[in-house]
C-alpha positions as CSV (number, residue, x, y, z in Angstrom):
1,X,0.0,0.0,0.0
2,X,1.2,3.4,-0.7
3,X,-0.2,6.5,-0.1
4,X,-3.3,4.4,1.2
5,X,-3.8,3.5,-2.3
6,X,-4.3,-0.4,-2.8
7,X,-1.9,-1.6,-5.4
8,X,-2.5,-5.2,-6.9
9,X,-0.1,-7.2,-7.7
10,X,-0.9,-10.8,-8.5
11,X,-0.1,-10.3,-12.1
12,X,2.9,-8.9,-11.8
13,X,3.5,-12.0,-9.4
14,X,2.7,-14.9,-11.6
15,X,4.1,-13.7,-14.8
16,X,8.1,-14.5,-15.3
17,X,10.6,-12.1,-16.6
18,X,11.2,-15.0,-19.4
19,X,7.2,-14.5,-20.3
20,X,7.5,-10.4,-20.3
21,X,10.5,-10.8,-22.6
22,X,9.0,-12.9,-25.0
23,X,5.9,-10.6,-25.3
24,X,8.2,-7.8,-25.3
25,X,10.2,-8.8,-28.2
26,X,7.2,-9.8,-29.9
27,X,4.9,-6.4,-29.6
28,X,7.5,-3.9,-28.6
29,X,10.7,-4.6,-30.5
30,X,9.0,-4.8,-33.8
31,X,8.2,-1.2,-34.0
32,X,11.3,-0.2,-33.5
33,X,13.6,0.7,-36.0
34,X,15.5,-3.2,-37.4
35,X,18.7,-2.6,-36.2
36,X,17.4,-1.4,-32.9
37,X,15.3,-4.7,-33.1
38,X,18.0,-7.2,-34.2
39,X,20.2,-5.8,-31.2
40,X,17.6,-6.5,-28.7
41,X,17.2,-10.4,-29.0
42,X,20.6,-11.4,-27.7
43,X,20.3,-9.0,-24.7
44,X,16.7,-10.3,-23.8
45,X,18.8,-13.8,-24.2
46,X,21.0,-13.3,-22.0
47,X,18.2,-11.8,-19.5
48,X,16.2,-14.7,-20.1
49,X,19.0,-17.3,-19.3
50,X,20.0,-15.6,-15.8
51,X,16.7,-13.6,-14.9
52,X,13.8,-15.4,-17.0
53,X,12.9,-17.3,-13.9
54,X,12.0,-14.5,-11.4
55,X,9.0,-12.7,-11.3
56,X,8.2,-9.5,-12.3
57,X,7.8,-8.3,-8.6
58,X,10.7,-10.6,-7.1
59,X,13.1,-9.0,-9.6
60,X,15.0,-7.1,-7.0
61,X,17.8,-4.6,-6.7
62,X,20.4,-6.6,-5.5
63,X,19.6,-9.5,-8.1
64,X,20.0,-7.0,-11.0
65,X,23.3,-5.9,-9.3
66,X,24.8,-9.4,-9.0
67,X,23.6,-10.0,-12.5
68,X,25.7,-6.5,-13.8
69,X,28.6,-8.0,-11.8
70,X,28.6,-11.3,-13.4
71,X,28.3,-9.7,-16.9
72,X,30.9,-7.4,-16.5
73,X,33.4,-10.1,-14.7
74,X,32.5,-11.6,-17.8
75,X,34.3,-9.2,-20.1
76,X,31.7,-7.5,-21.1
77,X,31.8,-3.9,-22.4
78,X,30.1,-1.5,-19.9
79,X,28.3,-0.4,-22.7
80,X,26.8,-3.7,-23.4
81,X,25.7,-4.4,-20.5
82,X,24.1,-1.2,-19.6
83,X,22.1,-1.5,-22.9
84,X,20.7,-5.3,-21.4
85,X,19.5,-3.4,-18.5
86,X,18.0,-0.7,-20.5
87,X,16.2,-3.1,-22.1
88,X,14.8,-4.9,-18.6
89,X,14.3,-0.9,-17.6
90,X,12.1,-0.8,-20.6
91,X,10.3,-4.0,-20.5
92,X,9.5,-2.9,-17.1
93,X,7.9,0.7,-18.0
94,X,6.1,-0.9,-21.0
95,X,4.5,-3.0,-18.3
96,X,3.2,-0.8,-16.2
């Protein structure tokens, strides 16, 4: 509750960041411009393979963090991995 405003969240509860993605890529993406498109599907990839089983409202700070630590131990450009969480920054104000 916030402000004494009831806020539901069941939906946001049972659906799985892999689920969002995958409606993401399929309603979102495709309007944008192809390049922007075809750069998107390997970031939600990688998203899906190490986030894709959370939910939308267990997705928490500190699992995105470890997530941006493990990318970049990887070897990862900064620049690349800031544009994968753009993306989940994205899918998540397209959801609400």
């Amino acid at each position: 509750m916030v402000r004494g405003i009831y806020i539901n969240r069941s939906t946001s509860e049972r659906m799985l960041v892999c689920d969002a993605l995958d409606r993401y890529l399929a309603e979102v993406s495709t309007t944008k411009r192809p390049s922007t498109a075809r750069r998107e599907k390997p970031a939600a990839a990688h998203l899906k393979k190490e986030l894709g089983k959370y939910s939308l409202a267990a997705l928490a700070p500190d699992i995105i963090a470890a997530y941006r630590d493990k990318r970049l131990a990887t070897g990862l450009s900064p620049s690349s991995v800031r544009l994968e969480l753009a993306l989940l920054s994205h899918l998540y104000t397209i959801a609400i």
